[in-house]
C-alpha positions as CSV (number, residue, x, y, z in Angstrom):
1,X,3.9,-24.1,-14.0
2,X,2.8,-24.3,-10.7
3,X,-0.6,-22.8,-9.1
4,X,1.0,-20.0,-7.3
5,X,3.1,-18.8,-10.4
6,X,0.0,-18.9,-12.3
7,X,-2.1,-16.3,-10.3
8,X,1.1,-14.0,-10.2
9,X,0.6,-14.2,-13.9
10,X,-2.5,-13.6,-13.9
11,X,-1.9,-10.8,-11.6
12,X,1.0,-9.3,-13.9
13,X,-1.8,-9.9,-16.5
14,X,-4.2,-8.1,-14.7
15,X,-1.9,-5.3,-14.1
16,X,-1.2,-5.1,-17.9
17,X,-4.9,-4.3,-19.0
18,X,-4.8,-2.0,-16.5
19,X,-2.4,0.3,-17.8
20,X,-3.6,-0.3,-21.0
21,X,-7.0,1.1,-20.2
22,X,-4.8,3.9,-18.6
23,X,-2.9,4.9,-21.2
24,X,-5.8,4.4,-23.8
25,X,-7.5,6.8,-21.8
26,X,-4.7,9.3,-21.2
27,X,-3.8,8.9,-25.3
28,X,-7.4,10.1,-26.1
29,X,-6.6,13.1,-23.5
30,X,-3.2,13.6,-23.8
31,X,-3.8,17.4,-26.0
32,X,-5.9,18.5,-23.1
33,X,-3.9,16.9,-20.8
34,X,-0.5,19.1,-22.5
35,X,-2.3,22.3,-22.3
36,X,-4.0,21.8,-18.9
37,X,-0.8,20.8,-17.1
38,X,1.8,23.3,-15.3
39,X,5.3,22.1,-14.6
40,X,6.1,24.3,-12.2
41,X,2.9,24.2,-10.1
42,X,2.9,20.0,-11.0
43,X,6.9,19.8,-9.4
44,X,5.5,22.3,-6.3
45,X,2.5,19.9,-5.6
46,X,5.3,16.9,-6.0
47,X,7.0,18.7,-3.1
48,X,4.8,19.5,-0.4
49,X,2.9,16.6,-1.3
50,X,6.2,14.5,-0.5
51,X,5.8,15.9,3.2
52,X,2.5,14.3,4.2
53,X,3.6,10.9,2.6
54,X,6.8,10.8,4.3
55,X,5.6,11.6,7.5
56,X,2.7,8.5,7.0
57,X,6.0,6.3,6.5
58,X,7.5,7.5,9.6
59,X,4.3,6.6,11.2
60,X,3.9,3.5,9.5
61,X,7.8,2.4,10.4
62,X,7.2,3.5,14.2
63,X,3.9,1.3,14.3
64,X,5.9,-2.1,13.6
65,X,8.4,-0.6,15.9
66,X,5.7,-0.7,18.9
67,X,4.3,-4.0,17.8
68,X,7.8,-5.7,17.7
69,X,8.7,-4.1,21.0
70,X,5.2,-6.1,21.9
71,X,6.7,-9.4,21.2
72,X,9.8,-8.6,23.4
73,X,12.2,-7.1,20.6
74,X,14.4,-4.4,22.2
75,X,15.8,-2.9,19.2
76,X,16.8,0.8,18.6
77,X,13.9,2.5,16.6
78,X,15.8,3.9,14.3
79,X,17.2,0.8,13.3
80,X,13.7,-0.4,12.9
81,X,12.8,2.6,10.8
82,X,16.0,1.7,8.7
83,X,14.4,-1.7,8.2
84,X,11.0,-1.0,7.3
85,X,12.1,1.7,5.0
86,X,14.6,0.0,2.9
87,X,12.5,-3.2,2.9
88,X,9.9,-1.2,0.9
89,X,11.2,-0.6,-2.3
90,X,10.7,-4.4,-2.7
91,X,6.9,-3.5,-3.7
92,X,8.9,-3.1,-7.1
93,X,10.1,-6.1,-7.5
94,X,7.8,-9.0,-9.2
95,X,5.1,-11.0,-7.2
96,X,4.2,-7.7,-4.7
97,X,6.0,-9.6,-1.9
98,X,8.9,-8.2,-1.7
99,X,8.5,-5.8,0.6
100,X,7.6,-8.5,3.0
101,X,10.5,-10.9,2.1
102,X,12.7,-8.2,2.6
103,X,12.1,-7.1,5.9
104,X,12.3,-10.6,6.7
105,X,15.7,-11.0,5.9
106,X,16.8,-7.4,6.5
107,X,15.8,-7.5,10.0
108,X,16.9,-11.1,10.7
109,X,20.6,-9.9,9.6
110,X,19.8,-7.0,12.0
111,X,19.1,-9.2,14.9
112,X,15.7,-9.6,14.7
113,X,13.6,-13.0,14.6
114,X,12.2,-14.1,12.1
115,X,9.0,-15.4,13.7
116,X,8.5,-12.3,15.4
117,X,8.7,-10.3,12.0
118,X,6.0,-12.3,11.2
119,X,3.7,-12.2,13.4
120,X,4.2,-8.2,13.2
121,X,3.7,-8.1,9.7
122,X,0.1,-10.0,10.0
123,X,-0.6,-7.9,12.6
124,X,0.0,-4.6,10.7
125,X,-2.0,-5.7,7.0
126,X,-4.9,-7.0,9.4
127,X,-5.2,-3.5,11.0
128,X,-4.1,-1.7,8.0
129,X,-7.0,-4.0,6.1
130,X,-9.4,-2.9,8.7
131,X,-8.7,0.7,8.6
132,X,-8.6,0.9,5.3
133,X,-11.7,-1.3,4.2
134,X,-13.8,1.5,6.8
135,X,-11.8,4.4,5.2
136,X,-13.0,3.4,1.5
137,X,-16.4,3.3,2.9
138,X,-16.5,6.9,2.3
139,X,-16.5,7.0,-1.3
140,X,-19.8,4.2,-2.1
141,X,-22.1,7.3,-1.6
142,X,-20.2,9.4,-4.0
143,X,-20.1,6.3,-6.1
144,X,-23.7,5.5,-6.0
145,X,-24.4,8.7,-7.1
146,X,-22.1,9.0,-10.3
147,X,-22.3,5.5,-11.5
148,X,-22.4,6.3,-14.5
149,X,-20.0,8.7,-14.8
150,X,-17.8,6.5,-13.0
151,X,-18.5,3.2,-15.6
152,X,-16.5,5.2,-18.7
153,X,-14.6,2.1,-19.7
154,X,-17.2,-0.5,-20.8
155,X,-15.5,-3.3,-22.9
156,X,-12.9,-2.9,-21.3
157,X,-13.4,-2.3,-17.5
158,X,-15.6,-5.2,-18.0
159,X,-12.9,-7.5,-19.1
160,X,-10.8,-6.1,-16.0
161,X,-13.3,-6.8,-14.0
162,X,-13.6,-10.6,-14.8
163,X,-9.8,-11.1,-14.2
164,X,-10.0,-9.6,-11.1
165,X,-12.9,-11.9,-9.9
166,X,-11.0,-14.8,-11.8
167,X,-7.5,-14.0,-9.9
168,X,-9.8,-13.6,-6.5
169,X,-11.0,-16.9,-6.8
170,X,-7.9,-18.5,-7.9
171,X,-6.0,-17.3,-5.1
172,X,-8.9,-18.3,-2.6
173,X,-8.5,-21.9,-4.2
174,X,-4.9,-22.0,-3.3
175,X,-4.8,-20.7,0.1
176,X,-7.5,-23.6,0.8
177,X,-5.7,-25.7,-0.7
178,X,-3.0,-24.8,1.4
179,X,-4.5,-24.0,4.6
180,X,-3.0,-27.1,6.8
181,X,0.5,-25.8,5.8
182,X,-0.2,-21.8,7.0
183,X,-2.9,-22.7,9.7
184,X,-0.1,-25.0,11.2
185,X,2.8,-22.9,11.2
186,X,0.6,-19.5,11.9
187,X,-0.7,-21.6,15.2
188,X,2.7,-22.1,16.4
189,X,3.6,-18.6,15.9
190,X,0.4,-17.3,17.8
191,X,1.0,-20.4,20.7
192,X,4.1,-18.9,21.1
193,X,3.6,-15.2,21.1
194,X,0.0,-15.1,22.7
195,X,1.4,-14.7,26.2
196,X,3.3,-11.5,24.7
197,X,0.3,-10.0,22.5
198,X,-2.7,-10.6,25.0
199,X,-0.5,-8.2,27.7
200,X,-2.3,-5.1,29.0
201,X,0.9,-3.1,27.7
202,X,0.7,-4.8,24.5
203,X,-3.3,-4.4,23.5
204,X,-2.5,-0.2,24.5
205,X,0.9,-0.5,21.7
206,X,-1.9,-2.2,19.2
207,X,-4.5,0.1,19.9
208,X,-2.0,3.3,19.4
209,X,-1.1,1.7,16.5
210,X,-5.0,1.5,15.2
211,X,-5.1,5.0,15.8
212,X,-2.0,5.8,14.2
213,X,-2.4,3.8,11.2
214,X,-5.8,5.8,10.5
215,X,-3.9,8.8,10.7
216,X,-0.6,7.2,8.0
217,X,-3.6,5.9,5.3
218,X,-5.4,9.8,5.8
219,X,-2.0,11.8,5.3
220,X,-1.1,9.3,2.1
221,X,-4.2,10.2,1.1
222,X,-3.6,14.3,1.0
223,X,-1.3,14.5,-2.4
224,X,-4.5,13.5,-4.0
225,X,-5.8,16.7,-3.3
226,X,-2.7,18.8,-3.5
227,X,-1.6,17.6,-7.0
228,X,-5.3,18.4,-8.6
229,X,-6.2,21.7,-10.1
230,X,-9.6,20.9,-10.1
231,X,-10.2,19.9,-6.9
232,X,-12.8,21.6,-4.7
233,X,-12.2,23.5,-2.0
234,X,-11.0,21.3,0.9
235,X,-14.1,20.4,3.3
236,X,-14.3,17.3,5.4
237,X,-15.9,15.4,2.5
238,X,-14.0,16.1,0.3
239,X,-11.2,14.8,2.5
240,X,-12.8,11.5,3.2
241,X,-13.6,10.9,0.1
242,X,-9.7,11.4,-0.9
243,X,-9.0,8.9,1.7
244,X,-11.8,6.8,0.9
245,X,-10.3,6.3,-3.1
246,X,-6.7,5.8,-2.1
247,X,-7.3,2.7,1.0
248,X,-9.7,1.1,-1.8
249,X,-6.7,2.0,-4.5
250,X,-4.7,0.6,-2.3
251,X,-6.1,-2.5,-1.1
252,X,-6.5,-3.6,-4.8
253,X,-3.1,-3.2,-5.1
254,X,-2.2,-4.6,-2.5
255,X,-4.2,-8.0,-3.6
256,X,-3.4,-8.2,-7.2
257,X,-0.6,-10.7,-6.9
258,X,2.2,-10.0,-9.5
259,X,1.1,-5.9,-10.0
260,X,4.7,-4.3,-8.5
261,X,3.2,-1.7,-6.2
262,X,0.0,-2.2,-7.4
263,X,1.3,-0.3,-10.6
264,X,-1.7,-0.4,-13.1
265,X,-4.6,-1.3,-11.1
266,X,-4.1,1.8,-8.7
267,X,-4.3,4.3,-11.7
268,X,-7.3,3.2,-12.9
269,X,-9.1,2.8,-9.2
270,X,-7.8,6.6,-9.0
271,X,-8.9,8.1,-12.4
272,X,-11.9,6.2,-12.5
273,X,-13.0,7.8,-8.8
274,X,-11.4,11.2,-9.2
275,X,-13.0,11.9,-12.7
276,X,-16.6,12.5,-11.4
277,X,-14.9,15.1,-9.0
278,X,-12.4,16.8,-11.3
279,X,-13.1,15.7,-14.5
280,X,-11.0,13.2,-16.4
281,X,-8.1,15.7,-17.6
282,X,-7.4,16.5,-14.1
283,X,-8.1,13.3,-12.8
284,X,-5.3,11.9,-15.4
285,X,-2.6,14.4,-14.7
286,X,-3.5,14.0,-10.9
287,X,-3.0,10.3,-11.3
288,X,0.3,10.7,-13.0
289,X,1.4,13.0,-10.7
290,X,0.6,10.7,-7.8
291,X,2.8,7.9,-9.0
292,X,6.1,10.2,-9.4
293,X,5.5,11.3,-6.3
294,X,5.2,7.4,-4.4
295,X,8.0,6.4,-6.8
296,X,10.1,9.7,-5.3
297,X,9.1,9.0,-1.6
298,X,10.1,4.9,-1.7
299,X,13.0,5.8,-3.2
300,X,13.6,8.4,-0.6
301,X,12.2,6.2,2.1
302,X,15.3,3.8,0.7
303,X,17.8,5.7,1.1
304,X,17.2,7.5,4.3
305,X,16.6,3.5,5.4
306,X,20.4,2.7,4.1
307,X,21.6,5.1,5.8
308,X,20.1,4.8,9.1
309,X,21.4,1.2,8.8
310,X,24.8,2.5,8.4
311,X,24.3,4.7,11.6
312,X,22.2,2.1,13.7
313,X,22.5,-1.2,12.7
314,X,21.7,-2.8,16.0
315,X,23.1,-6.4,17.0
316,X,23.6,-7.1,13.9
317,X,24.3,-11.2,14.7
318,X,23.9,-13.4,12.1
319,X,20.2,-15.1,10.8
320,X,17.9,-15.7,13.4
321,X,16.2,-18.8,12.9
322,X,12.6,-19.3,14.2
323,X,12.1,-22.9,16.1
Protein backbone atom coordinates (compact mmCIF):
# COMPACT_ATOMS: atom_id res chain seq x y z
CA UNK A 1 0.00 0.00 0.00
CA UNK A 2 1.36 3.08 -0.88
CA UNK A 3 2.15 6.26 1.55
CA UNK A 4 -0.64 8.35 0.29
CA UNK A 5 -3.29 5.51 0.76
CA UNK A 6 -2.00 4.98 4.15
CA UNK A 7 -2.68 8.46 5.69
CA UNK A 8 -6.27 8.33 3.99
CA UNK A 9 -6.50 5.36 6.21
CA UNK A 10 -5.37 6.73 8.82
CA UNK A 11 -7.62 9.55 8.21
CA UNK A 12 -10.81 7.26 7.73
CA UNK A 13 -9.33 5.78 10.94
CA UNK A 14 -9.28 8.88 12.58
CA UNK A 15 -12.62 9.73 11.56
CA UNK A 16 -13.88 6.31 13.02
CA UNK A 17 -12.78 7.10 16.74
CA UNK A 18 -14.34 10.09 16.29
CA UNK A 19 -17.73 9.10 15.86
CA UNK A 20 -17.19 6.57 18.22
CA UNK A 21 -16.44 9.05 21.00
CA UNK A 22 -19.67 10.77 19.54
CA UNK A 23 -21.95 8.29 19.73
CA UNK A 24 -20.49 7.01 23.17
CA UNK A 25 -21.25 10.26 24.36
CA UNK A 26 -24.64 10.79 22.79
CA UNK A 27 -25.56 6.79 24.00
CA UNK A 28 -24.86 7.96 27.71
CA UNK A 29 -27.22 11.07 26.85
CA UNK A 30 -29.54 9.81 24.53
CA UNK A 31 -32.79 9.75 27.58
CA UNK A 32 -32.06 13.39 28.10
CA UNK A 33 -31.35 13.97 24.73
CA UNK A 34 -35.24 12.21 23.80
CA UNK A 35 -36.94 14.31 26.22
CA UNK A 36 -34.98 17.61 25.68
CA UNK A 37 -35.56 17.55 21.91
CA UNK A 38 -38.62 19.06 19.90
CA UNK A 39 -39.37 17.94 16.44
CA UNK A 40 -41.12 20.61 15.33
CA UNK A 41 -39.04 23.44 16.69
CA UNK A 42 -35.68 20.94 15.64
CA UNK A 43 -37.28 20.83 11.61
CA UNK A 44 -38.10 24.91 12.04
CA UNK A 45 -34.36 25.62 13.11
CA UNK A 46 -33.43 23.03 10.01
CA UNK A 47 -35.25 25.58 7.88
CA UNK A 48 -34.32 28.95 8.55
CA UNK A 49 -31.02 27.65 9.37
CA UNK A 50 -30.93 26.30 5.62
CA UNK A 51 -31.13 30.12 4.57
CA UNK A 52 -27.95 31.52 5.94
CA UNK A 53 -25.99 28.42 4.67
CA UNK A 54 -27.22 28.56 1.33
CA UNK A 55 -26.71 32.03 0.87
CA UNK A 56 -22.70 31.36 2.24
CA UNK A 57 -22.67 28.83 -0.87
CA UNK A 58 -23.90 31.43 -3.12
CA UNK A 59 -21.19 33.53 -1.82
CA UNK A 60 -18.65 31.03 -1.83
CA UNK A 61 -19.65 29.97 -5.68
CA UNK A 62 -19.52 33.73 -6.76
CA UNK A 63 -15.99 34.11 -5.08
CA UNK A 64 -14.30 31.41 -7.53
CA UNK A 65 -16.43 33.11 -10.11
CA UNK A 66 -14.43 36.53 -9.57
CA UNK A 67 -11.08 34.77 -9.19
CA UNK A 68 -11.51 32.71 -12.53
CA UNK A 69 -12.74 35.82 -14.24
CA UNK A 70 -9.11 37.03 -12.74
CA UNK A 71 -7.21 34.55 -14.78
CA UNK A 72 -9.14 35.57 -18.04
CA UNK A 73 -12.15 32.97 -17.86
CA UNK A 74 -15.19 34.64 -19.39
CA UNK A 75 -17.78 32.24 -18.41
CA UNK A 76 -21.53 32.90 -17.51
CA UNK A 77 -21.79 32.98 -13.58
CA UNK A 78 -24.31 30.89 -13.31
CA UNK A 79 -22.62 28.32 -15.08
CA UNK A 80 -19.88 28.73 -12.59
CA UNK A 81 -22.36 28.52 -9.73
CA UNK A 82 -23.60 25.23 -11.44
CA UNK A 83 -20.04 23.98 -11.17
CA UNK A 84 -19.07 24.77 -7.90
CA UNK A 85 -22.26 23.56 -6.55
CA UNK A 86 -22.51 20.20 -8.03
CA UNK A 87 -18.82 19.62 -7.55
CA UNK A 88 -19.44 19.68 -3.80
CA UNK A 89 -21.22 16.81 -2.94
CA UNK A 90 -17.92 15.09 -3.70
CA UNK A 91 -16.81 15.99 0.08
CA UNK A 92 -18.82 12.57 0.34
CA UNK A 93 -17.00 10.57 -1.43
CA UNK A 94 -13.67 8.84 0.13
CA UNK A 95 -10.29 10.64 0.46
CA UNK A 96 -12.08 14.36 1.10
CA UNK A 97 -10.98 15.38 -2.42
CA UNK A 98 -13.59 15.08 -4.27
CA UNK A 99 -15.00 18.10 -4.22
CA UNK A 100 -11.78 19.30 -5.78
CA UNK A 101 -11.44 16.56 -8.47
CA UNK A 102 -14.82 17.23 -9.41
CA UNK A 103 -14.76 20.67 -10.22
CA UNK A 104 -11.79 19.84 -12.10
CA UNK A 105 -13.44 17.76 -14.49
CA UNK A 106 -16.87 19.41 -14.27
CA UNK A 107 -15.63 22.64 -15.39
CA UNK A 108 -13.09 21.39 -17.89
CA UNK A 109 -16.20 19.56 -19.73
CA UNK A 110 -17.82 23.07 -19.29
CA UNK A 111 -15.00 24.87 -21.07
CA UNK A 112 -13.00 25.76 -18.53
CA UNK A 113 -9.07 24.98 -18.04
CA UNK A 114 -7.86 22.99 -16.10
CA UNK A 115 -4.84 24.89 -14.94
CA UNK A 116 -6.81 27.84 -14.28
CA UNK A 117 -9.29 25.69 -11.92
CA UNK A 118 -6.35 25.23 -10.20
CA UNK A 119 -4.81 27.93 -9.50
CA UNK A 120 -8.44 29.21 -8.31
CA UNK A 121 -8.89 26.47 -6.12
CA UNK A 122 -5.34 27.28 -4.20
CA UNK A 123 -6.31 30.52 -4.15
CA UNK A 124 -9.70 30.10 -2.47
CA UNK A 125 -8.36 27.27 0.59
CA UNK A 126 -5.33 29.78 1.14
CA UNK A 127 -7.82 32.67 1.84
CA UNK A 128 -10.45 30.49 3.25
CA UNK A 129 -7.39 29.02 5.61
CA UNK A 130 -6.62 32.52 6.49
CA UNK A 131 -9.96 33.68 7.34
CA UNK A 132 -10.81 30.91 9.05
CA UNK A 133 -7.51 30.26 11.20
CA UNK A 134 -8.27 34.31 12.55
CA UNK A 135 -12.08 33.42 12.88
CA UNK A 136 -11.23 30.33 15.32
CA UNK A 137 -9.18 32.73 17.22
CA UNK A 138 -12.17 33.74 18.89
CA UNK A 139 -12.96 30.74 20.77
CA UNK A 140 -8.99 30.16 22.74
CA UNK A 141 -10.37 32.65 25.43
CA UNK A 142 -13.48 30.84 25.96
CA UNK A 143 -11.40 27.78 25.84
CA UNK A 144 -8.87 28.80 28.24
CA UNK A 145 -11.31 29.46 30.56
CA UNK A 146 -13.39 26.05 30.48
CA UNK A 147 -10.53 23.65 29.98
CA UNK A 148 -11.67 21.50 31.93
CA UNK A 149 -15.04 21.40 31.13
CA UNK A 150 -14.00 21.19 27.68
CA UNK A 151 -11.37 17.98 28.31
CA UNK A 152 -14.66 15.45 29.13
CA UNK A 153 -13.25 12.58 26.96
CA UNK A 154 -9.91 11.59 28.61
CA UNK A 155 -8.85 8.05 27.31
CA UNK A 156 -10.28 8.65 24.67
CA UNK A 157 -9.79 12.31 23.29
CA UNK A 158 -6.30 11.38 24.16
CA UNK A 159 -6.02 8.59 21.76
CA UNK A 160 -7.72 11.02 19.07
CA UNK A 161 -5.44 13.29 19.80
CA UNK A 162 -2.26 11.18 18.97
CA UNK A 163 -3.75 10.10 15.61
CA UNK A 164 -4.30 13.39 14.61
CA UNK A 165 -0.67 14.45 15.43
CA UNK A 166 0.44 11.02 13.90
CA UNK A 167 -1.66 11.72 10.47
CA UNK A 168 -0.21 15.56 10.62
CA UNK A 169 3.10 14.32 10.55
CA UNK A 170 2.66 11.65 8.14
CA UNK A 171 1.11 13.80 5.64
CA UNK A 172 3.96 16.57 6.24
CA UNK A 173 6.42 13.60 5.46
CA UNK A 174 4.74 12.97 2.14
CA UNK A 175 4.31 16.41 0.80
CA UNK A 176 8.22 16.74 1.40
CA UNK A 177 8.75 13.96 0.05
CA UNK A 178 7.00 15.09 -2.80
CA UNK A 179 7.69 18.68 -2.95
CA UNK A 180 9.92 18.72 -6.46
CA UNK A 181 6.85 17.14 -8.11
CA UNK A 182 4.11 20.03 -6.77
CA UNK A 183 6.74 22.87 -6.43
CA UNK A 184 7.48 22.17 -10.10
CA UNK A 185 4.18 22.03 -11.64
CA UNK A 186 2.58 24.74 -9.03
CA UNK A 187 5.71 27.18 -10.48
CA UNK A 188 4.55 26.74 -13.98
CA UNK A 189 1.09 27.37 -13.07
CA UNK A 190 1.95 30.65 -11.08
CA UNK A 191 4.78 31.68 -14.21
CA UNK A 192 2.04 31.45 -16.27
CA UNK A 193 -0.80 33.15 -14.53
CA UNK A 194 1.29 35.81 -12.45
CA UNK A 195 0.80 38.43 -15.18
CA UNK A 196 -3.10 37.81 -14.76
CA UNK A 197 -3.17 37.64 -10.76
CA UNK A 198 -0.69 40.63 -9.95
CA UNK A 199 -3.26 43.08 -12.10
CA UNK A 200 -4.74 46.07 -10.18
CA UNK A 201 -8.30 44.67 -11.30
CA UNK A 202 -7.32 41.31 -10.11
CA UNK A 203 -5.76 42.07 -6.41
CA UNK A 204 -9.46 44.37 -5.95
CA UNK A 205 -11.50 40.65 -7.22
CA UNK A 206 -9.15 38.86 -4.46
CA UNK A 207 -9.52 41.35 -1.92
CA UNK A 208 -13.66 41.39 -2.44
CA UNK A 209 -13.29 37.91 -2.18
CA UNK A 210 -11.35 38.20 1.40
CA UNK A 211 -14.08 40.19 2.47
CA UNK A 212 -16.69 37.98 1.18
CA UNK A 213 -15.30 34.86 2.28
CA UNK A 214 -15.41 36.31 6.00
CA UNK A 215 -18.84 36.96 5.57
CA UNK A 216 -19.68 32.92 3.82
CA UNK A 217 -17.58 31.17 7.08
CA UNK A 218 -19.80 33.87 9.62
CA UNK A 219 -23.26 33.04 7.95
CA UNK A 220 -22.25 28.96 7.98
CA UNK A 221 -21.64 29.60 11.24
CA UNK A 222 -25.32 31.02 12.34
CA UNK A 223 -27.33 27.41 12.35
CA UNK A 224 -25.14 26.78 15.32
CA UNK A 225 -26.96 29.16 17.12
CA UNK A 226 -30.36 28.81 15.64
CA UNK A 227 -30.60 24.92 16.11
CA UNK A 228 -29.62 25.24 20.14
CA UNK A 229 -32.18 25.69 22.86
CA UNK A 230 -29.78 26.59 25.17
CA UNK A 231 -27.97 29.08 23.59
CA UNK A 232 -27.65 32.54 25.14
CA UNK A 233 -29.12 35.38 23.99
CA UNK A 234 -27.37 36.51 20.67
CA UNK A 235 -24.54 39.23 21.56
CA UNK A 236 -21.52 39.80 19.46
CA UNK A 237 -19.51 37.15 21.53
CA UNK A 238 -21.50 34.95 21.39
CA UNK A 239 -21.52 35.20 17.64
CA UNK A 240 -17.82 35.03 17.30
CA UNK A 241 -17.46 32.51 19.26
CA UNK A 242 -20.09 30.45 16.99
CA UNK A 243 -17.88 31.34 14.21
CA UNK A 244 -14.85 30.80 15.93
CA UNK A 245 -15.94 26.74 16.63
CA UNK A 246 -17.23 26.03 13.16
CA UNK A 247 -13.75 27.62 10.88
CA UNK A 248 -11.72 25.42 13.61
CA UNK A 249 -14.45 22.44 13.03
CA UNK A 250 -13.97 23.02 9.87
CA UNK A 251 -10.45 23.26 9.17
CA UNK A 252 -9.97 19.85 10.91
CA UNK A 253 -12.17 18.55 8.63
CA UNK A 254 -10.94 19.80 6.10
CA UNK A 255 -7.26 18.26 6.93
CA UNK A 256 -8.15 14.84 8.09
CA UNK A 257 -7.54 13.07 4.91
CA UNK A 258 -10.05 10.20 4.29
CA UNK A 259 -12.97 11.83 6.87
CA UNK A 260 -15.92 12.46 3.90
CA UNK A 261 -16.86 15.94 4.91
CA UNK A 262 -15.02 15.96 7.79
CA UNK A 263 -17.89 13.60 9.12
CA UNK A 264 -16.73 12.49 12.68
CA UNK A 265 -14.11 14.83 13.56
CA UNK A 266 -16.41 17.97 13.09
CA UNK A 267 -18.96 16.57 15.74
CA UNK A 268 -16.65 16.17 18.26
CA UNK A 269 -14.70 19.78 17.59
CA UNK A 270 -18.56 21.03 17.86
CA UNK A 271 -19.87 19.15 21.06
CA UNK A 272 -16.75 19.39 22.71
CA UNK A 273 -16.83 23.56 22.24
CA UNK A 274 -20.51 24.06 22.48
CA UNK A 275 -21.00 21.93 25.79
CA UNK A 276 -19.33 24.61 28.06
CA UNK A 277 -21.95 27.05 26.49
CA UNK A 278 -25.05 24.94 26.38
CA UNK A 279 -24.41 22.03 28.18
CA UNK A 280 -23.71 18.62 26.65
CA UNK A 281 -27.55 17.63 25.85
CA UNK A 282 -27.96 20.59 23.86
CA UNK A 283 -24.72 20.65 22.58
CA UNK A 284 -25.43 16.94 21.18
CA UNK A 285 -28.79 17.58 19.68
CA UNK A 286 -27.36 20.88 18.32
CA UNK A 287 -24.62 18.89 16.73
CA UNK A 288 -26.96 16.44 15.24
CA UNK A 289 -29.05 18.88 14.03
CA UNK A 290 -26.15 20.61 12.26
CA UNK A 291 -25.21 17.70 10.18
CA UNK A 292 -28.89 17.17 8.66
CA UNK A 293 -28.92 20.42 7.96
CA UNK A 294 -25.20 20.55 5.75
CA UNK A 295 -26.18 17.04 4.50
CA UNK A 296 -29.75 18.88 3.33
CA UNK A 297 -27.97 22.12 1.90
CA UNK A 298 -25.11 20.00 -0.33
CA UNK A 299 -27.65 18.03 -1.51
CA UNK A 300 -29.73 21.10 -2.35
CA UNK A 301 -26.65 22.93 -3.39
CA UNK A 302 -26.53 19.66 -6.04
CA UNK A 303 -29.33 19.86 -7.46
CA UNK A 304 -29.95 23.48 -7.91
CA UNK A 305 -26.03 22.98 -9.56
CA UNK A 306 -27.60 20.22 -12.12
CA UNK A 307 -29.91 22.16 -13.02
CA UNK A 308 -28.33 25.39 -13.70
CA UNK A 309 -26.03 23.21 -15.86
CA UNK A 310 -28.91 22.13 -17.82
CA UNK A 311 -29.96 25.93 -18.25
CA UNK A 312 -26.23 27.35 -18.66
CA UNK A 313 -23.92 25.03 -19.61
CA UNK A 314 -21.48 27.43 -21.25
CA UNK A 315 -19.04 26.27 -24.19
CA UNK A 316 -19.27 23.22 -23.25
CA UNK A 317 -16.09 21.95 -25.76
CA UNK A 318 -14.55 19.01 -24.93
CA UNK A 319 -11.48 18.57 -21.99
CA UNK A 320 -9.28 21.40 -21.72
CA UNK A 321 -5.93 20.29 -21.36
CA UNK A 322 -3.32 22.45 -19.42
CA UNK A 323 0.23 22.74 -21.32
Amino acid sequence: MSRKNLIRLAGLTLSVLCLAFFFVKARSSWGQVGAHIELGRAWLGIAIGLVPYMLAYAIFASNWHLLMRALGDRGNLMTSWGIFLTAQFGKYLPGNVGQHAGRVAIGMKHGQLASHIVMTMLIETMMALAVAGLLSLSVTGHISNNIRGLWTGKAALTVILAVTVSILIAALMLLLARRHHWLARLHMWVTRDFTALRSRQAMRRIALCTVMTFVALSLSSTPLLLLSNDAPALTIGGALYAAGLFCAAWIAGMFTPGAPAGLGVREVILVQGLTPLTGQTSALITTILFRVLTVTADLLAFIIGIGLLRLFPGEKIGAKQAP
